[in-house]
C-alpha positions as CSV (number, residue, x, y, z in Angstrom):
1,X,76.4,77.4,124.2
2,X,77.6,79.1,121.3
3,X,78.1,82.9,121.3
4,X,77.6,85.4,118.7
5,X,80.0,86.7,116.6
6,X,79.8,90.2,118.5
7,X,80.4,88.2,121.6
8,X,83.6,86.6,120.1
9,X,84.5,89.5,118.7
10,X,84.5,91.3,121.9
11,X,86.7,88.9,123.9
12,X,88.9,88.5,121.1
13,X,90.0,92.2,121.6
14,X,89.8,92.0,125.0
15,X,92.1,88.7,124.5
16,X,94.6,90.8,123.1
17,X,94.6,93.7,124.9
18,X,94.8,92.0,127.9
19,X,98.1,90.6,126.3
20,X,99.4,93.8,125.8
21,X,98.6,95.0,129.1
22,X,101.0,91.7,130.8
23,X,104.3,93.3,128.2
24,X,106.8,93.4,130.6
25,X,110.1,96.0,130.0
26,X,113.2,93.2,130.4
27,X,116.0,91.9,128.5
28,X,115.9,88.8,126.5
29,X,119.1,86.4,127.8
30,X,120.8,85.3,124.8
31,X,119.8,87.8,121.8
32,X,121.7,88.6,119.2
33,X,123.8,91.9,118.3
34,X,121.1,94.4,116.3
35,X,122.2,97.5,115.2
36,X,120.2,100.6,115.1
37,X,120.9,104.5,114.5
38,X,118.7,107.1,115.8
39,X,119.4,110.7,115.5
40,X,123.0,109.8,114.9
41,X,123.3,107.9,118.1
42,X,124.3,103.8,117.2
43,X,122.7,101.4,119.9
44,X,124.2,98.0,119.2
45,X,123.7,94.4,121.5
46,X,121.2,93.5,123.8
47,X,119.3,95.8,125.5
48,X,120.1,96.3,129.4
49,X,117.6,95.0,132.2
50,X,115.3,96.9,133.4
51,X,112.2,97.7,136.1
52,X,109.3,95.6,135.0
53,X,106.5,98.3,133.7
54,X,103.0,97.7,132.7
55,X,101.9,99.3,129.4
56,X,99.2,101.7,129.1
57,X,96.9,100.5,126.2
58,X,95.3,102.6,124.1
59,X,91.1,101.9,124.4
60,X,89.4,103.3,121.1
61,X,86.6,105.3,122.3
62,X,83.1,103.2,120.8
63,X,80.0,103.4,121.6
64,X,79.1,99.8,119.8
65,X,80.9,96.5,121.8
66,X,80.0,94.2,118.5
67,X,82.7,96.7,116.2
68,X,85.8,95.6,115.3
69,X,88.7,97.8,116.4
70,X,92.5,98.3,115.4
71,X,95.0,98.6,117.6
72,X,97.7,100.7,117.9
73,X,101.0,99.8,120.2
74,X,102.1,102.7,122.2
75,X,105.9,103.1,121.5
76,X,106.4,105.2,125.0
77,X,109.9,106.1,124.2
78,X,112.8,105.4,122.1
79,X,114.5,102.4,123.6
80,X,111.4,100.9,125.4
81,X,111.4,97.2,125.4
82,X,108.5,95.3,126.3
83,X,108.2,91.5,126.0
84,X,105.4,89.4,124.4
85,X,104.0,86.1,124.8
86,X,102.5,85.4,121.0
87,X,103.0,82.3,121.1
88,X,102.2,79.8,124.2
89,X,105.3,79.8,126.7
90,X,107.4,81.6,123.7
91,X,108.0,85.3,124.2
92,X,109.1,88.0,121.6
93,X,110.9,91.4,122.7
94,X,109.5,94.9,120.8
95,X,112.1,97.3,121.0
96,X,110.5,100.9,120.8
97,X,113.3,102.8,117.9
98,X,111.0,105.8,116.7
99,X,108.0,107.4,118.2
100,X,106.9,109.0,115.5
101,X,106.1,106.8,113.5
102,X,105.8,104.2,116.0
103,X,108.2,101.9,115.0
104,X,109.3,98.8,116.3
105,X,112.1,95.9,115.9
106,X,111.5,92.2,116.9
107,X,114.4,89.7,116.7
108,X,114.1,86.4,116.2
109,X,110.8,86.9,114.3
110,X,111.2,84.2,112.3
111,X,113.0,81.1,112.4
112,X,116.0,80.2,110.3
113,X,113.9,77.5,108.6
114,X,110.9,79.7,107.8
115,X,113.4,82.3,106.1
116,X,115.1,79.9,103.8
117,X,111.7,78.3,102.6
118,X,111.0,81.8,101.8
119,X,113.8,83.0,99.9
120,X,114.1,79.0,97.9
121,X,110.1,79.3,97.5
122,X,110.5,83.0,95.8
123,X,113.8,81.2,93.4
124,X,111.8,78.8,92.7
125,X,108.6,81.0,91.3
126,X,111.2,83.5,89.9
127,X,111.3,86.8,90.9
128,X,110.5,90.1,88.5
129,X,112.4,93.2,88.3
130,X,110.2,95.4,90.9
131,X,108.2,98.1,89.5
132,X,106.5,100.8,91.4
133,X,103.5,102.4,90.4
134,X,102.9,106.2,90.3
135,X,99.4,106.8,91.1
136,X,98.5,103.2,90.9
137,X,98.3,100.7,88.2
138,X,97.2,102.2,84.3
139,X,97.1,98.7,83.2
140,X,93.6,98.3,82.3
141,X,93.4,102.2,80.8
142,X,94.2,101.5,77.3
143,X,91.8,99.0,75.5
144,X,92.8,99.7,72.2
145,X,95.2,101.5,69.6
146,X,95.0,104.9,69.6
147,X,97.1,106.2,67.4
148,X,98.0,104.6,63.4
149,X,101.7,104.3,64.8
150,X,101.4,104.0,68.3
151,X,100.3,100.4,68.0
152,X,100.8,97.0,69.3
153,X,102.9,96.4,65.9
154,X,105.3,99.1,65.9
155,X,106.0,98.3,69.4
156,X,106.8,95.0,68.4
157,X,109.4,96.2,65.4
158,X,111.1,98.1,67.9
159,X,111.4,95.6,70.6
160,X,114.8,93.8,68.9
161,X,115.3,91.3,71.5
162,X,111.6,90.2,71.9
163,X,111.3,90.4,75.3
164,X,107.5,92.5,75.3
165,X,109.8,95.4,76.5
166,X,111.5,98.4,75.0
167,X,115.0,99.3,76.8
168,X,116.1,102.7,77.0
169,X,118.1,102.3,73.2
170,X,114.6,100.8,71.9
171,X,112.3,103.4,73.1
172,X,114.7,105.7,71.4
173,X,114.5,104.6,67.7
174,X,111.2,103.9,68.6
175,X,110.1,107.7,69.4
176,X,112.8,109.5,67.2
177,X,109.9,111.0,65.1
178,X,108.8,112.7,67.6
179,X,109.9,115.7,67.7
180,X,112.8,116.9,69.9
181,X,113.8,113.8,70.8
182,X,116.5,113.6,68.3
183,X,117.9,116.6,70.0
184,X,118.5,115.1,73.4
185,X,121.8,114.1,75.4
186,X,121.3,109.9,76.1
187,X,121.3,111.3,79.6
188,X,118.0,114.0,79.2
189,X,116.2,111.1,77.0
190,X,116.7,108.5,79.9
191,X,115.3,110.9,82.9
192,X,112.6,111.7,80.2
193,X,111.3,108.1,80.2
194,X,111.8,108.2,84.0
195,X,109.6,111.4,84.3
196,X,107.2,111.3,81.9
197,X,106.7,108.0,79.6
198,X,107.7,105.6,82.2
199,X,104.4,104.9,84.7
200,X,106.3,101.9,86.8
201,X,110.1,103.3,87.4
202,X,111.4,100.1,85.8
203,X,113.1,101.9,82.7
204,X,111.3,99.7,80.3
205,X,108.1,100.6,78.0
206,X,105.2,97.9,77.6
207,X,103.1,97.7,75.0
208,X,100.2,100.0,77.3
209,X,103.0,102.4,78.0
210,X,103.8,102.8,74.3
211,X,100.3,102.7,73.3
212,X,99.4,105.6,75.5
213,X,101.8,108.0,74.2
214,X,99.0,109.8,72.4
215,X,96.8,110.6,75.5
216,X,100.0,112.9,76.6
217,X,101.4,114.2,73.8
218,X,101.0,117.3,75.0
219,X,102.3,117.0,77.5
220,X,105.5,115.4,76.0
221,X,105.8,118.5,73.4
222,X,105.8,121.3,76.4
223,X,108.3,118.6,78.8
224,X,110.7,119.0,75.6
225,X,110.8,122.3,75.2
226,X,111.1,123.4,78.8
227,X,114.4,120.9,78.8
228,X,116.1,121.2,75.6
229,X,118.7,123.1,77.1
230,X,120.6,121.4,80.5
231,X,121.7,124.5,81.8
232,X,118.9,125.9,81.8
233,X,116.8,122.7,84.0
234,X,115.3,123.2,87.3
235,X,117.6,122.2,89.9
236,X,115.1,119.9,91.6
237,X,115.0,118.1,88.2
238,X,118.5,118.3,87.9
239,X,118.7,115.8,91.4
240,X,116.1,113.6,90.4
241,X,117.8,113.0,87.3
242,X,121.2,112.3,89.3
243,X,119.1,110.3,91.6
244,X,118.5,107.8,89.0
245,X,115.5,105.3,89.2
246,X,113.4,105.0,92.6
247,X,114.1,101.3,92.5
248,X,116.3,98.7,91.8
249,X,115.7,95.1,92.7
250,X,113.6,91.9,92.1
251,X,110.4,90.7,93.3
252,X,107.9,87.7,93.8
253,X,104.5,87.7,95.3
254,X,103.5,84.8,97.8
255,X,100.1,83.5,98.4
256,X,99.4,82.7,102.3
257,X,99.0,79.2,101.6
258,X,102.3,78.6,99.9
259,X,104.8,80.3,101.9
260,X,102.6,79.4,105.5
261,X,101.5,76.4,104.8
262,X,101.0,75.8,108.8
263,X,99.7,79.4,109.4
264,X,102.3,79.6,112.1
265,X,103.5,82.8,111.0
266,X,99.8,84.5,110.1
267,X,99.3,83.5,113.5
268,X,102.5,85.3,115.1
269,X,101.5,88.3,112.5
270,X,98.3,88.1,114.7
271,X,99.4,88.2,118.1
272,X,102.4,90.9,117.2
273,X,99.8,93.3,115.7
274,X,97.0,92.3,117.8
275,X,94.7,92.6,115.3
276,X,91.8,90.8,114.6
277,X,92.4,88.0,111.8
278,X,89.8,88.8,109.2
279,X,92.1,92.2,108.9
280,X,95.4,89.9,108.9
281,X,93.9,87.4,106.1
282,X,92.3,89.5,103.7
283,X,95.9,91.7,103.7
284,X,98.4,91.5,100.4
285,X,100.3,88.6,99.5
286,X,103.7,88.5,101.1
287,X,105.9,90.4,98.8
288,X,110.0,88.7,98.5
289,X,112.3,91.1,97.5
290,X,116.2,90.5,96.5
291,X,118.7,93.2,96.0
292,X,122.2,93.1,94.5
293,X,124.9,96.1,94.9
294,X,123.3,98.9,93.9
295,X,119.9,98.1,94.9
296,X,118.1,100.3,96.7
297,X,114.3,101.8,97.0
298,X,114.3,105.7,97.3
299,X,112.3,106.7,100.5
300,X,108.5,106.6,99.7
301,X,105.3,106.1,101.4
302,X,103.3,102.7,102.1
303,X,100.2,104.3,102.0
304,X,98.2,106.8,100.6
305,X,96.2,110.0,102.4
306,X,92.6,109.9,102.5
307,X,91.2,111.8,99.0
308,X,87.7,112.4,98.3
309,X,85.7,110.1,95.3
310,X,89.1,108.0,95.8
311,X,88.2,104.3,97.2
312,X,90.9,102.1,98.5
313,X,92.4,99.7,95.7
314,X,91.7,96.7,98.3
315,X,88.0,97.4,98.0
316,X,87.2,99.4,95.3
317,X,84.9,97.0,93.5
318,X,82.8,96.8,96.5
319,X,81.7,100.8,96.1
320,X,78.4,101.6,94.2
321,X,78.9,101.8,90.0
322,X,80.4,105.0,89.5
323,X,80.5,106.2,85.8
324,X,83.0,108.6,86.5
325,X,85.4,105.9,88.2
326,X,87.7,105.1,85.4
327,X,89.2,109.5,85.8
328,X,90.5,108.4,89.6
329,X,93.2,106.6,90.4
330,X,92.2,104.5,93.6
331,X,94.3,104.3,96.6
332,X,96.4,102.2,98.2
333,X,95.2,101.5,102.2
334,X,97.9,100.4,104.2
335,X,97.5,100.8,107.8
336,X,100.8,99.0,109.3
337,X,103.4,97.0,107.5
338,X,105.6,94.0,108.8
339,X,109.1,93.7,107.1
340,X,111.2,90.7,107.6
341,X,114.8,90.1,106.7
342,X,115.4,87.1,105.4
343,X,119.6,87.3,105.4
344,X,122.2,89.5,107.2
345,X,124.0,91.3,104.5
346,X,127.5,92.1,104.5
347,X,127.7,95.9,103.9
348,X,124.3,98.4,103.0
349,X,120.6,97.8,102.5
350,X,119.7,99.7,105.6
351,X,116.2,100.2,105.9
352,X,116.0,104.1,107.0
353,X,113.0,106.9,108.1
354,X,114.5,110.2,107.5
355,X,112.3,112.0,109.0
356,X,111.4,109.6,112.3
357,X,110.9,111.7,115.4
358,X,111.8,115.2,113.0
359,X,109.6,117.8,114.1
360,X,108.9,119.1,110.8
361,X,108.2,116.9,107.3
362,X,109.7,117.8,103.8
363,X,109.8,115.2,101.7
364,X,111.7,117.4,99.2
365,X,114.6,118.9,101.7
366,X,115.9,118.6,105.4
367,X,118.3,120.3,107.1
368,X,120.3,117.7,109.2
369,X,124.2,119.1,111.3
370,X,124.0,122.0,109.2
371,X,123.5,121.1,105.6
372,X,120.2,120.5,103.7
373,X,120.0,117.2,102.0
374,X,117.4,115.2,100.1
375,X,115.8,113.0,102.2
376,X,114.1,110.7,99.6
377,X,117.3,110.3,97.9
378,X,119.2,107.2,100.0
379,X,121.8,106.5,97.7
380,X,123.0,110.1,98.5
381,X,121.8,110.5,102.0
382,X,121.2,107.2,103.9
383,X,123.4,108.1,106.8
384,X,121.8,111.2,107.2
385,X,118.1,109.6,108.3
386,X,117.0,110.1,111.8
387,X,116.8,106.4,111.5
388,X,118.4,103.6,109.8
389,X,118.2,99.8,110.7
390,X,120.9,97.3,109.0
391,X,119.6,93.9,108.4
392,X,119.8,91.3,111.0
393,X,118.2,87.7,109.7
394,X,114.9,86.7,111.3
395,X,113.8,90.1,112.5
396,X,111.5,92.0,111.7
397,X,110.6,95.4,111.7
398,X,106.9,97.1,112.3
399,X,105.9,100.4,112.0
400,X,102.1,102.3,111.5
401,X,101.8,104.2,108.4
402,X,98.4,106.0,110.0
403,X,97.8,107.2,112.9
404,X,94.7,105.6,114.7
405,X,91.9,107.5,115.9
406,X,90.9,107.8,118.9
407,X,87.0,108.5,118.5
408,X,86.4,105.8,116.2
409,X,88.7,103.2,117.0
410,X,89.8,102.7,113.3
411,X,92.5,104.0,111.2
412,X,93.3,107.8,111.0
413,X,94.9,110.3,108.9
414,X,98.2,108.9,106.9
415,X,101.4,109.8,109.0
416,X,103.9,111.4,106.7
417,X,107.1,110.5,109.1
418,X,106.6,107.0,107.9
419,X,108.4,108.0,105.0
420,X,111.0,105.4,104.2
421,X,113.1,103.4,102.2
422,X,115.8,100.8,101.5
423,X,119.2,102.2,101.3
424,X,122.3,101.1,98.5
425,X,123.3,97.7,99.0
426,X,127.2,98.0,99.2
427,X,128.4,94.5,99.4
428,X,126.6,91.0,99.8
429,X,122.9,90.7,99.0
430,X,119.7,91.7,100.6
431,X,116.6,89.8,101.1
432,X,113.4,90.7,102.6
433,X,109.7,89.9,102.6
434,X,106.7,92.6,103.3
435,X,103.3,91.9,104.9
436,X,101.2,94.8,104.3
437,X,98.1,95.5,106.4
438,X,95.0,96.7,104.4
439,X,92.3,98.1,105.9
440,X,89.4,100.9,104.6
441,X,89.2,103.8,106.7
442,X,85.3,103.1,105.7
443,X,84.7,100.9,108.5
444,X,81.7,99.4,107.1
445,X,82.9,98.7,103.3
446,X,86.1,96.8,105.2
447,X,83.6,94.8,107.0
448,X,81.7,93.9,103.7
449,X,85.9,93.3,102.2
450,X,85.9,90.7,105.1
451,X,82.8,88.8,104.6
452,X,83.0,88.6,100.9
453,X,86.8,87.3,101.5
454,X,86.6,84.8,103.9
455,X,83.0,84.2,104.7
456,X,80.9,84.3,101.5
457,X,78.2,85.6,102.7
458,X,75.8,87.5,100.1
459,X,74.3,89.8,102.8
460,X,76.7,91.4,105.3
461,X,75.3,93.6,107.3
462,X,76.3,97.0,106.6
463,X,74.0,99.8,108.0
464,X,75.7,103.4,106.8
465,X,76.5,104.5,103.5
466,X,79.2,103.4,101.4
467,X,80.2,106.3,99.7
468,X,83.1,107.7,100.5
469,X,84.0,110.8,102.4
470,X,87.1,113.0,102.3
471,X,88.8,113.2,105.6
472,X,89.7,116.5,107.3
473,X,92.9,117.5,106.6
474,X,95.6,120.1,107.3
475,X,97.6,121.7,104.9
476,X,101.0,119.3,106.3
477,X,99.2,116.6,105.9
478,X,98.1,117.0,102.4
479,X,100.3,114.5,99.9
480,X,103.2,116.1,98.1
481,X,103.2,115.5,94.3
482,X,105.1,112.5,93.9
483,X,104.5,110.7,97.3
484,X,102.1,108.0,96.2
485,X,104.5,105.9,94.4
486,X,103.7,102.3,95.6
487,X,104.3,98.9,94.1
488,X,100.8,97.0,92.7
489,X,99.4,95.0,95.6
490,X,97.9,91.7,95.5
491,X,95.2,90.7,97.3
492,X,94.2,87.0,99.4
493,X,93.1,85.6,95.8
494,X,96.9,86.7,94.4
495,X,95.4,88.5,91.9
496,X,96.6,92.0,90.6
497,X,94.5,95.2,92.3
498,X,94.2,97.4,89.7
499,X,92.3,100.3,88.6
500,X,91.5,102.7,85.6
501,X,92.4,105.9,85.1
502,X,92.3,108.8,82.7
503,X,95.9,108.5,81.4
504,X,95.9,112.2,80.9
505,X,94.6,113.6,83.9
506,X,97.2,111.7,85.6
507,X,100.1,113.0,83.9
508,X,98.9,116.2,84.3
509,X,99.2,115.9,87.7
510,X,102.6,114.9,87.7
């Protein structure tokens, strides 16, 4: 007989709670040394045995049996280990390291063979300097020259070595007309281009970010003004300069297909998350990442909060024509992610959550054994996280970048403690991989994301309205300034999600 797809969908989630519900609080004979720092405190080796404990799992309150439903993995306590049987007759210990965020390490993730495909797979394709992207991607937001001299051929004139990029010594004979610039130290011109120029923190111009000077000239004449003089700078400016670029490594984007040919580890991704698969197959691309000494990624967010007339990047083509569209940036929906290291390395590259288990936020300052530091800046302060995790091949790390909500069953407000990052490699290399989690917190436009993406269908059935609603928020939770600064996703096709914007409204609110 065959059942519905409410049916199935329904015993799928009871499939996996029910799995959740058997985790059993033990040690694992024969794992390997991982190293962890919480609130100062270094755990290292095995974790001890202990009582066998049932967990409590959390039961989204729904009124509809046929609704999908996230899950979110109580973390209990800090050093609570439950064990997992994802795989038939193959278990897989969670070790409970923050509460808040939830955040979880699983050794032995991955096999040895599975990372070295990875890493030779991402060679192979070549991997990019990494970029982030403040307030998403701008890529499509200049369609033509604006300006007799801001054009695609004095961008090419300037660009000496021909590589489609101006360097920092390019973009400075290429904008000594303008006024002031002459004026400035090497040092003042680079954090310029950092602050104001620069849209993708790689310290290079494309042609669209050369192009769409114009649009902010005004905003370029009152940023020189204000800093013509270095004594006289803010001091928070003053550190961000010293801080130096919020990234510095290489990347490569993975489609499913190439990387997981046998779906083995989609399916482990399934049973660790215990989420349904549609919400594991229409995610991101896998994302490689190498960093040398010196590479790092300044703590950030994942995700971004909920803002009103502001549709997730994943989905945004699936929301009504909207002739204002191209003035918002979209947002990037990231419920959870999955991080996987790919190769021990020999000193650095801890991945850190200053403010895990902190009972206030500041993404700006935090007092920690008597002195205020920066949190976001890890090159300075990656010892001082309530949290740091060094690298240990195979495992991986998983943590929820919203809180889930209990009424609904689907994803909640963004949780600001998953603020993160990748701390200073000191010696050896770093490699990991990222698996992002995408979902809409509008249930039913996800749902429509799924069917287009896997099933085709031209009808889904969607029985609310689309359009979007800001979500409730208190003043703590509302995103700082500069908080959104996220690398461009890709979606199941490996394609780019980007999305217009007015180029001036969005340096204005930077």
């Amino acid at each position: 007989m065959k059942m519905s797809s409410a049916a199935q969908l329904v015993l799928h989630h009871l499939f996996w709670c029910s799995l959740i519900q058997l985790s059993l609080l033990t040690k694992l004979s024969g794992a390997e040394t991982i190293t962890v720092t919480t609130n100062g405190e270094t755990i290292e080796g095995s974790p001890q045995p202990a009582v066998e404990h049932v967990e409590e799992v959390i039961t989204p309150i729904v009124t509809d049996p046929g609704r999908m439903r996230l899950v979110q993995i109580d973390p209990v306590e800090v050093g609570h280990i439950r064990r997992i049987e994802i795989e038939p007759g193959h278990f897989y210990e969670m070790k409970t390291v923050a509460v808040n965020p939830p955040v979880f390490l699983i050794p032995d993730f991955l096999t040895l063979e599975e990372c070295e495909r990875i890493k030779s797979l991402a060679q192979e394709k070549g991997l990019e300097k990494s970029r982030t992207v403040l307030r998403h991607s701008v890529d499509q937001a200049v369609d033509t020259n604006l300006d007799p001299y801001f054009n695609k051929d004095t961008f090419t004139k300037f660009d000496e070595d021909g590589n489609q990029f101006l360097n920092i010594a390019e973009a400075r004979k290429a904008l000594t007309y303008v006024e002031g610039i002459g004026n400035m130290s090497d040092q003042a011109f680079t954090y310029f281009i950092d602050i104001v120029v620069d849209l993708d923190s790689d310290r290079f111009l494309s042609d669209l970010e050369f192009r769409r000077i114009p649009l902010i000239m005004t905003k370029i004449s009152e940023w020189i003004a204000n800093h013509q003089d270095l004594e006289k700078w803010d001091p928070d400016d003053l550190a961000r300069m010293k801080k130096g670029p919020d990234r510095l490594s290489h990347q490569v984007w993975m489609k499913r297909p190439v990387y997981d040919e046998s779906k083995n580890i989609t399916n482990r991704l399934i049973g660790l998350t215990g989420l349904h698969p549609d919400i594991i197959n229409t995610s991101e691309e896998l994302q490689v990442v190498h960093y040398t000494p010196g590479g790092h990624y300044h703590a950030h967010h994942d995700s971004t909060n909920f803002i009103a007339d502001r549709p997730c990047s994943h989905t945004a083509h699936l929301y009504p024509p909207d002739p204002t569209r191209h003035l918002h940036s979209a947002r990037i929906c990231r419920y959870m992610t999955v991080l996987y290291y790919l190769a021990d390395t020999e000193e650095g590259g801890e991945t850190a959550f200053p403010a895990a288990d902190n009972e206030t936020f500041s993404e700006s300052t935090m007092v920690k054994d008597n002195k205020t530091i920066e949190p976001s800046n890890l090159s300075m302060h990656c010892k001082d996280a309530n949290l740091y995790v060094r690298p240990k091949k195979r495992m991986a790390v998983m943590w929820y970048n919203h809180f889930f909500d209990h009424n609904t069953g689907w994803m909640g407000d963004r949780n600001l403690f998953a603020f993160h990052g990748g701390c200073d490699v000191i010696k050896g290399e770093k490699w990991i991989a990222n698996n992002w989690i995408n979902v809409d917190n509008n249930y039913e436009i996800q749902m429509k994301f799924h069917y287009e993406s896997l099933h085709k269908t031209d009808e889904p059935v969607i029985n609310t309205d689309i359009t979007p609603k800001a979500a409730e928020t208190t003043e703590d939770q509302k995103s700082p300034p500069d908080e959104t600064e996220q690398e461009t996703p890709h979606n199941a096709a490996g394609e780019s999600i980007k999305s217009e914007e007015n180029v001036v409204q969005l340096k204005q609110e930077l």
